[in-house]
KEROTOR-594091 format. One line per 2 residues: number of its first residue (from 1); for each residue y, z, x of C-alpha. Coordinates in pm, whole numbers. Each point is the difference from the previous one (the first is absolute). Last residue first. Layout:
N
NUM	Y/Z/X  ...
//
This chain:
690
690	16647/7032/17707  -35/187/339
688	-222/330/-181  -188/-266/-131
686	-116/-150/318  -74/327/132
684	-248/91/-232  -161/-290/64
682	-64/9/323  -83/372/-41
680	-332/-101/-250  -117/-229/239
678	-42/201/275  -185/294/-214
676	-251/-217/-135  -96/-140/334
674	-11/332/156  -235/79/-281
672	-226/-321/38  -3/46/359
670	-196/374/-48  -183/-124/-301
668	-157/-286/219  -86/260/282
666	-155/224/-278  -271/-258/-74
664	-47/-150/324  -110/394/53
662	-262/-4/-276  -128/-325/37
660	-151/92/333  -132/329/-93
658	-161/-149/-302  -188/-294/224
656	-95/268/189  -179/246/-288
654	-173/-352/-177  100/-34/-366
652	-198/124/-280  -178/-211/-212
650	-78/166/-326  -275/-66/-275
648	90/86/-352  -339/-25/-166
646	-103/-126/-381  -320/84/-69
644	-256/-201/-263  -284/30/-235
642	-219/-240/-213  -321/87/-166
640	-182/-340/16  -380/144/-71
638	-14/-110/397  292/184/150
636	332/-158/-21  257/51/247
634	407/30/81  210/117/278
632	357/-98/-60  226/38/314
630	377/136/19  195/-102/364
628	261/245/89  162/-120/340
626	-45/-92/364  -42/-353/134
624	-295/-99/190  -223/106/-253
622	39/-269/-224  -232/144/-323
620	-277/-261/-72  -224/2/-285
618	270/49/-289  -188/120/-213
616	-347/131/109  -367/-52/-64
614	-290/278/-4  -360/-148/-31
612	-116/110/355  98/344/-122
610	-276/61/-201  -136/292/96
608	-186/128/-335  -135/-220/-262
606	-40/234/-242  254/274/59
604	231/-258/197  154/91/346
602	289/-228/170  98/108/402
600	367/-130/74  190/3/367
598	-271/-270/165  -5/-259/-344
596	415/-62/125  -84/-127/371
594	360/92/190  156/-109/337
592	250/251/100  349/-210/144
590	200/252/-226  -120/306/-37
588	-225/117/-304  -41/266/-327
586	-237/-20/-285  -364/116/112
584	-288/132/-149  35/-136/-353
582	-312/88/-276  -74/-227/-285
580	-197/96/-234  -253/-241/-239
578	43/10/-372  -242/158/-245
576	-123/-196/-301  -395/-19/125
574	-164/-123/-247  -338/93/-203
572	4/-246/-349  -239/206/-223
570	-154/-219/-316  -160/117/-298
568	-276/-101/-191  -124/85/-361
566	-325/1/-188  -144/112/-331
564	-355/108/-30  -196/21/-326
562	-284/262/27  4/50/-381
560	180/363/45  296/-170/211
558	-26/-104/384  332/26/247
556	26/-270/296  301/10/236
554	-36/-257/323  235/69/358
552	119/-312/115  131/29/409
550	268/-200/142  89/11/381
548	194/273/277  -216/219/120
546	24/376/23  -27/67/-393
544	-384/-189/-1  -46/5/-395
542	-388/-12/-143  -110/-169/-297
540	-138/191/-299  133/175/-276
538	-216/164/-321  225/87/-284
536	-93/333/-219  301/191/137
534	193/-255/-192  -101/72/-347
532	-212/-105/-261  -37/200/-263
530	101/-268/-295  -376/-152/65
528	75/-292/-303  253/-269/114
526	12/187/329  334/73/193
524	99/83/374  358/26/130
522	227/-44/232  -205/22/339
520	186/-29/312  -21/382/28
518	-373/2/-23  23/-141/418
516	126/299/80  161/-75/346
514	-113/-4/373  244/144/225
512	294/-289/125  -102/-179/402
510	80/-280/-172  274/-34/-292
508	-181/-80/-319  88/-294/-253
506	-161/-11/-325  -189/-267/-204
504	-88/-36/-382  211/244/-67
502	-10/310/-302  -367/-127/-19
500	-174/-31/-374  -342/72/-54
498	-132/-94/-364  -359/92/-23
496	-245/-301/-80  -109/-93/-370
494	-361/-5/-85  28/302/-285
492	-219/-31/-306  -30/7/-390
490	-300/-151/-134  48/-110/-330
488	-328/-98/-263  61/-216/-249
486	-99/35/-336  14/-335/-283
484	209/-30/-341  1/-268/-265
482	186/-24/-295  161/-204/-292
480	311/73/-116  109/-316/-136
478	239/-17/265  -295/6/262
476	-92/378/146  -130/100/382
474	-136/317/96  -38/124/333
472	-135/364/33  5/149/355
470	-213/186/212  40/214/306
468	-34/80/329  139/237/247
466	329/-28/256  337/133/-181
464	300/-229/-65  -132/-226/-300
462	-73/286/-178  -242/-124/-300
460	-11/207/-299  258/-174/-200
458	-161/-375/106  -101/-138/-387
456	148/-395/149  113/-158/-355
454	17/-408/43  155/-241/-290
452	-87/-267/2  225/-395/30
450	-165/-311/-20  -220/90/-361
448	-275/-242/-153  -317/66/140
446	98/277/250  1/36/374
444	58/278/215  21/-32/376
442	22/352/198  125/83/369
440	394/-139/-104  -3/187/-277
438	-95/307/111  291/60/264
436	-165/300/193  138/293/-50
434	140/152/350  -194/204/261
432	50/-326/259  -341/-1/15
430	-187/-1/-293  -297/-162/-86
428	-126/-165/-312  -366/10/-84
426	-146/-240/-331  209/-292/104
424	121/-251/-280  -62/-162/-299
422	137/97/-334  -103/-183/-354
420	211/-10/-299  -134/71/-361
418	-53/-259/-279  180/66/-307
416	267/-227/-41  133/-72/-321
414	111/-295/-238  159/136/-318
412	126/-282/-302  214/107/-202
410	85/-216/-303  326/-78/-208
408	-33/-124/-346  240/-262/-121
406	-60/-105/-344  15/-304/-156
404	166/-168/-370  -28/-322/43
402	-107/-90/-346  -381/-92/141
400	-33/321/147  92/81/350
398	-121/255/265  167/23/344
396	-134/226/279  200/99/302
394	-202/146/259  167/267/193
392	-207/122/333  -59/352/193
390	-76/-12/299  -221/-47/291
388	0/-388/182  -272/-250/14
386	-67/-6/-362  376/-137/-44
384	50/-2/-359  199/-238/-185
382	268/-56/-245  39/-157/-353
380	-317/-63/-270  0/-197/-264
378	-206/8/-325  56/-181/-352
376	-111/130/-327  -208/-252/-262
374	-375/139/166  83/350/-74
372	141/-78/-352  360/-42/-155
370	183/225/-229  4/373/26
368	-107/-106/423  -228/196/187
366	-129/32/398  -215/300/167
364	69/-33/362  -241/118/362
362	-178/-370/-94  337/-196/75
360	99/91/344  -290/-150/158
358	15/204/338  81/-129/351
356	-368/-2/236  7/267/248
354	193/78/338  144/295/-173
352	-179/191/-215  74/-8/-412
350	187/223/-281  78/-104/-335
348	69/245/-195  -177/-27/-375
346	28/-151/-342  341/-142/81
344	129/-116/-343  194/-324/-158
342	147/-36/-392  107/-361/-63
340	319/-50/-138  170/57/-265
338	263/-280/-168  -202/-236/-213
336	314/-160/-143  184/-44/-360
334	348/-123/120  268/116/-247
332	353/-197/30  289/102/-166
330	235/-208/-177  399/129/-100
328	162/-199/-288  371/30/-187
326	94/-137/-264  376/-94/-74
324	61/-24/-379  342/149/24
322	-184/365/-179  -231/21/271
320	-400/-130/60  -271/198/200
318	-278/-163/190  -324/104/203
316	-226/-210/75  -341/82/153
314	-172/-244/214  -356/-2/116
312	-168/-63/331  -441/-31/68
310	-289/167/-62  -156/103/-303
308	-26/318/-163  341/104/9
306	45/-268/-307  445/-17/-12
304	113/-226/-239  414/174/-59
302	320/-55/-164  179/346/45
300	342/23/-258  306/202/141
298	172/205/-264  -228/321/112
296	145/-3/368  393/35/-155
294	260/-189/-88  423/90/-36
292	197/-348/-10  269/-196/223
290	-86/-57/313  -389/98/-54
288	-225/225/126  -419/46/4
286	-119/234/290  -308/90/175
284	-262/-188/-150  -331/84/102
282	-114/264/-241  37/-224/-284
280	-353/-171/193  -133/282/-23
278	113/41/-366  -226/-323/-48
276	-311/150/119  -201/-119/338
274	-327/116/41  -151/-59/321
272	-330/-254/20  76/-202/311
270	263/186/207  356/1/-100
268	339/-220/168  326/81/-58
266	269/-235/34  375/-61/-68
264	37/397/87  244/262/-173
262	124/-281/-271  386/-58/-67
260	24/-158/-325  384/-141/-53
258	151/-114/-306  149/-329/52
256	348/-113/151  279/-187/-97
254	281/180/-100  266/-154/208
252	288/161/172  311/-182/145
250	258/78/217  285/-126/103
248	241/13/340  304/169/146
246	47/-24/381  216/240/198
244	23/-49/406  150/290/194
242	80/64/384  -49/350/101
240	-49/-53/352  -372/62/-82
238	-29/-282/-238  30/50/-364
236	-197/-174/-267  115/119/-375
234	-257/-215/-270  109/21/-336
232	-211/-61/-380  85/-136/-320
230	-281/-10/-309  -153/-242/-157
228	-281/128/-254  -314/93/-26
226	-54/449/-17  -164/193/211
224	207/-71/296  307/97/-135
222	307/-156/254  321/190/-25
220	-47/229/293  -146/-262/248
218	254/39/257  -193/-99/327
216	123/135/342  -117/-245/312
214	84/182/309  -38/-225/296
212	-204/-18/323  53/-281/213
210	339/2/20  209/-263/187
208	119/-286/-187  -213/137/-324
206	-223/-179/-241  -238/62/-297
204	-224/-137/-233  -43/27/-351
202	-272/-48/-305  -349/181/172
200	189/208/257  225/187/-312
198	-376/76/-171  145/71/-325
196	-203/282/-177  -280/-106/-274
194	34/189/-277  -3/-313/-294
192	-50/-294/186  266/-180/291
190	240/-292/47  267/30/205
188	84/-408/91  -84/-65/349
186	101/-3/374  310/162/-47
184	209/6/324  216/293/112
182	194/36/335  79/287/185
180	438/33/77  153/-91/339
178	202/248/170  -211/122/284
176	170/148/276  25/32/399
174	261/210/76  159/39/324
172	164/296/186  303/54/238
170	63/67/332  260/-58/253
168	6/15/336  335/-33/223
166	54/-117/310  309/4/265
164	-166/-211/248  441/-105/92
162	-90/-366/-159  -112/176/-318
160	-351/75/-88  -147/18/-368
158	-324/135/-75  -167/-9/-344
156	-354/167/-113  -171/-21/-327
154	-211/242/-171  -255/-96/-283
152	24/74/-404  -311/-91/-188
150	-162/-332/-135  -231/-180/221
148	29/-377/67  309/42/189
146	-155/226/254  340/132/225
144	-96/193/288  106/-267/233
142	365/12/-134  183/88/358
140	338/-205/-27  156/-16/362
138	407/-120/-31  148/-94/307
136	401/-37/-132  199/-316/217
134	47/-155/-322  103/311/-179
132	271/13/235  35/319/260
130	250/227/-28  51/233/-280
128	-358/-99/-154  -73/-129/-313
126	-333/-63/-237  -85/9/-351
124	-354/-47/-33  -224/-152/-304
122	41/-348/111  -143/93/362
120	-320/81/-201  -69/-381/-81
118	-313/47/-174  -323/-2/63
116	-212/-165/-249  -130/65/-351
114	-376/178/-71  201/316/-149
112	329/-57/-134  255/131/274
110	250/284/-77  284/90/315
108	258/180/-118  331/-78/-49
106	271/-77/252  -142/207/319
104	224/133/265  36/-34/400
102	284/59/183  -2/-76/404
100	14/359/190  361/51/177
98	-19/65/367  166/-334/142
96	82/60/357  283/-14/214
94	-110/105/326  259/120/246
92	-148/-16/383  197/292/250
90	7/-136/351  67/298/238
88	267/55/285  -44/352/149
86	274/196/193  4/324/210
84	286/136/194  -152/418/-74
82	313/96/-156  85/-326/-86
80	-339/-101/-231  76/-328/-127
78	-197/-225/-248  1/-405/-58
76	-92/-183/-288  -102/-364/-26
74	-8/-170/-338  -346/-244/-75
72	-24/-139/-363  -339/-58/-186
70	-1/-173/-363  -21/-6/-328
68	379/-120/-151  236/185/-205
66	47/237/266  130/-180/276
64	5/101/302  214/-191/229
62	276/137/-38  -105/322/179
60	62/-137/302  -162/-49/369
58	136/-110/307  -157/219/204
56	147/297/-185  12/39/-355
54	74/391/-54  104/275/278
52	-142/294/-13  109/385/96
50	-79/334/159  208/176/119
48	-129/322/-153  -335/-69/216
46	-320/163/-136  -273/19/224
44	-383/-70/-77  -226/120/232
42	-246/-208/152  107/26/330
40	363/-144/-100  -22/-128/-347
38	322/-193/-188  -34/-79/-349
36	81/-325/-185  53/-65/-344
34	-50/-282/-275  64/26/-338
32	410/-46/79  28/-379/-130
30	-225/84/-326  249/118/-246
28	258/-271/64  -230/-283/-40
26	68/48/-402  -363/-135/-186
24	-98/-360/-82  -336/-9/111
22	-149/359/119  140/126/370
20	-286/119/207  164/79/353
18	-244/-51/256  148/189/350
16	-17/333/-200  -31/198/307
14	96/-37/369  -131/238/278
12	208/48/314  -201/98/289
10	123/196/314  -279/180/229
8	214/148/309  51/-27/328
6	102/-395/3  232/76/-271
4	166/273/197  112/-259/326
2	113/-238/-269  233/288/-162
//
């Protein structure tokens, strides 16, 4: 069985090895939890043999005990005899406490608003099946709690036993207000005959909490217009319904007069009106009393009014009722000169600019119904800027001797009516066949005005064809004065062709044919001969194509007003060909003696034998010994053009030196075979003797 264990995968697997067992629960129930199984490359077998054995090692299950928290350690041992397999395992029992502390509430929680926190551990009933309420973490989570607001607020406890067993519990707290308003009487109730009772004016008010209050007055037995004491209640109730009753007197006096109520307390008449006496009537808007009916003809008018004087007056009125109480209204009449001087504009009033101001005062015709020309007052407001167009407002005041004035706005006009002046050239040419910027050739000046206004009357003129003509210039101020001048335009070409080169250079091989020179050209253009074209250039210069050097060839093309526009190009002649190497020889004997430059010849097609300039890598090849020896031939002719031959030169060896080697050659194979062969049968027969 040892031998097969070492061939094979074996595991045994135990399961269960922490047994949960809650405090004060049967051990019994829990000893066979844990289990073992047997694996043998990783697949599980199942033995019939199987068995355990229980509280090895010294172990025993007296020692857990399950009345008290704890950890306790039995070791349990499996056997697989089929297979002769064991397993010894340490198996922990935990005794734990699983049950949640209790948590309940005696009575609710109720706070009066603006008191403290309270104890809240006082409210709480608390136990737990293990742990002593001493040893209890209680958490108490209130921070939501306002106590100085009233409403209901969320509370949080959490209570942890010794085994972390916790429980939360929640509950809500009321913030009330239980305290009644308070009434104070400032003053005895004493009021007339239909006057209301101001609560405000005789009481005052107070509540722990509210602000706001209803105030409910029972008034149903009180008859205001009639004296007497009568019995009244005040209800004030806070908004958590918290009620304050207050009974009180009341008592109503007669005491008050007839009333005139006037529509004005003045009025005030010019000198000489007529005032009647049912014009005054007419001013009194309402006669009452408390207790009797009167009406506007019961009131009596006392009244020394002379409208033809100046000066104040008082008019009585008074009215008296059946309890003797009398009643008076006065109204004032002020006797005034109240119109005021009458003021016209006999005519505009229009002046130039630059000139002396106006005298307001002799363009107005002045009266007065009272006072005369020489008792009115003038004044004048605003001013006129002669040195500036526009239009001016002139305040003028006129007052008699009572005060009275009138305001009477004036215009006054200050024009401009001087025309500008232009100065400038009489002949204008142009050139560039574009319309000439006027303002800039002309100055215009005016008397008064910075800024004009310049019209150019060009319609006819066409800027882009040759010819003359003239133009109208006319320049205006902003008052619309004028002046206008002819100018005569002369419209003319002095601008050179436009010739444009494709290059400004080009680079020729020598010895090439001539080319068309036009072909370099890209393009010709006129700002006013649109026929130009390129047949019509003129070249000149002369190109040598069998000589190497730079040549500049000139383009010049003319337009209709003899205007000649000018070009040159540049023709590079090179030579771009490389030189040729030719190889007359490439095979030698050994012990030759060799001069490289005698077995090449090197023709150029400009320069033409230039073999003196060819150089070689490597510039020795050891003829003494035979072989394959490669050689680079290289040159440069004098534009630079580079070219180069690579040779395989051969040294052959010598015809008796070959004879020679030849039969040393096959003597050496001749004792090499025999050799060969000898010691090959030695030791052949040396194994055949072993």
């Amino acid at each position: 069985m040892q031998i097969l264990s070492l061939l094979l995968n074996v595991a045994i697997i135990w399961s269960q090895t922490e047994v949960i067992i809650p405090l004060n629960d049967s051990l019994e129930s829990y000893k066979y939890e844990p289990y073992a199984s047997l694996y043998i490359d990783d697949e599980r077998i199942d033995d019939p043999l199987m068995y355990y054995e229980y509280e090895v090692n010294h172990t025993t299950f007296k020692v857990i005990n399950t009345k008290h928290v704890g950890t306790y350690t039995v070791y349990y041992r499996v056997h697989f005899p089929t297979y002769g397999f064991e397993s010894t395992e340490s198996i922990q029992f935990v005794v734990k406490d699983l049950i949640f502390p209790i948590v309940t509430l005696r009575e609710e929680i109720v706070l009066e608003v603006f008191s403290k926190p309270p104890d809240y551990l006082s409210y709480l009933l608390i136990s737990d099946n293990h742990t002593p309420n001493t040893n209890l973490l209680v958490n108490i989570r209130s921070n939501d709690v306002i106590y100085n607001q009233i409403g209901t607020y969320r509370i949080s406890f959490s209570v942890t036993d010794q085994s972390l067993n916790e429980t939360v519990f929640q509950t809500n707290v009321r913030i009330i207000d239980s305290i009644r308003p308070i009434i104070k009487q400032k003053t005895s109730v004493i009021i007339k005959v239909n006057e209301m009772i101001l609560i405000d004016k005789f009481f005052t008010f107070e509540d722990n909490y509210d602000k706001a209050l209803k105030i409910e007055l029972i008034d149903t037995g009180i008859n205001y217009q009639k004296s007497g004491i009568y019995s009244g209640k005040l209800i004030v109730t806070d908004q958590s319904l918290n009620q304050t009753t207050l009974v009180f007197d009341v008592q109503i006096e007669d005491l008050e007069a007839p009333k005139i109520i006037l529509k004005t307390q003045s009025m005030t008449y010019n000198v000489h009106d007529t005032i009647t006496l049912d014009e005054l009537r007419s001013y009194i808007l309402n006669v009452s009393d408390n207790q009797d009916s009167m009406d506007v003809a019961d009131v009596e008018i006392i009244s020394y009014i002379d409208s033809n004087f100046l000066g104040t007056y008082e008019v009585f009125y008074q009215v008296k009722d059946q309890s003797g109480q009398t009643g008076i209204s006065k109204l004032t009449i002020h006797i005034k000169d109240l119109e005021a001087p009458v003021v016209e504009l006999m005519h505009e009033i229009i002046v130039d600019v630059n000139t002396l101001e106006p005298y307001v005062y002799e363009y107005l015709k002045v009266t007065d119904n009272y006072n005369e020309l020489s008792e009115l007052q003038f004044s004048k407001t605003g001013t006129v800027d002669m040195s500036k167009i526009g239009s001016y407002r002139v305040i003028v005041t006129v007052k008699d001797l009572a005060k009275n004035e009138t305001i009477f706005p004036v215009i006054i006009k200050v024009l401009d009516r001087v025309s500008p002046t232009i100065e400038g050239p009489t002949l204008i040419e142009v050139t560039n066949f574009y319309k000439p910027l006027y303002e800039s050739l002309y100055k215009v000046t005016d008397n008064y005005d910075k800024t004009l206004k310049m019209m150019i009357k060009d319609e006819h003129v066409n800027y882009q064809e040759i010819g003359a003509y003239q133009v109208q210039i006319i320049v205006s101020d902003a008052s619309l004065n004028q002046t206008s001048i002819f100018v005569d335009i002369h419209v003319k070409d002095d601008i050179s062709p436009e010739l444009i080169l494709k290059n400004v250079q080009v680079f020729i091989s020598v010895f090439s044919e001539p080319v068309d020179l036009l072909e370099y050209v890209e393009s010709v253009s006129d700002n006013y001969d649109l026929d130009l074209d390129i047949v019509d250039i003129v070249i000149t210069g002369t190109v040598d194509y069998q000589n190497i050097g730079l040549y500049k060839v000139t383009y010049q093309i003319m337009d209709q007003s003899k205007n000649i526009g000018t070009n040159q190009l540049y023709i590079h002649i090179k030579d771009y060909e490389a030189p040729i190497i030719h190889v007359s020889m490439k095979e030698l004997k050994v012990g030759d003696k060799i001069y490289l430059p005698d077995f090449f010849l090197v023709t150029d097609n400009y320069d033409g034998d230039i073999t003196h300039l060819l150089k070689f890598t490597p510039g020795y090849i050891p003829t003494h010994q035979e072989g394959h020896y490669e050689v680079i031939a290289y040159v440069y002719d004098s534009s630079g053009n580079y070219h180069e031959e690579k040779v395989m030169i051969t040294v052959l060896p010598n015809d008796d030196i070959y004879l020679y080697l030849t039969y040393m050659g096959g003597f050496i194979v001749i004792v090499g075979s025999i050799s060969l062969f000898y010691i090959y049968k030695k030791k052949r027969e040396k194994r055949i003797q072993f």
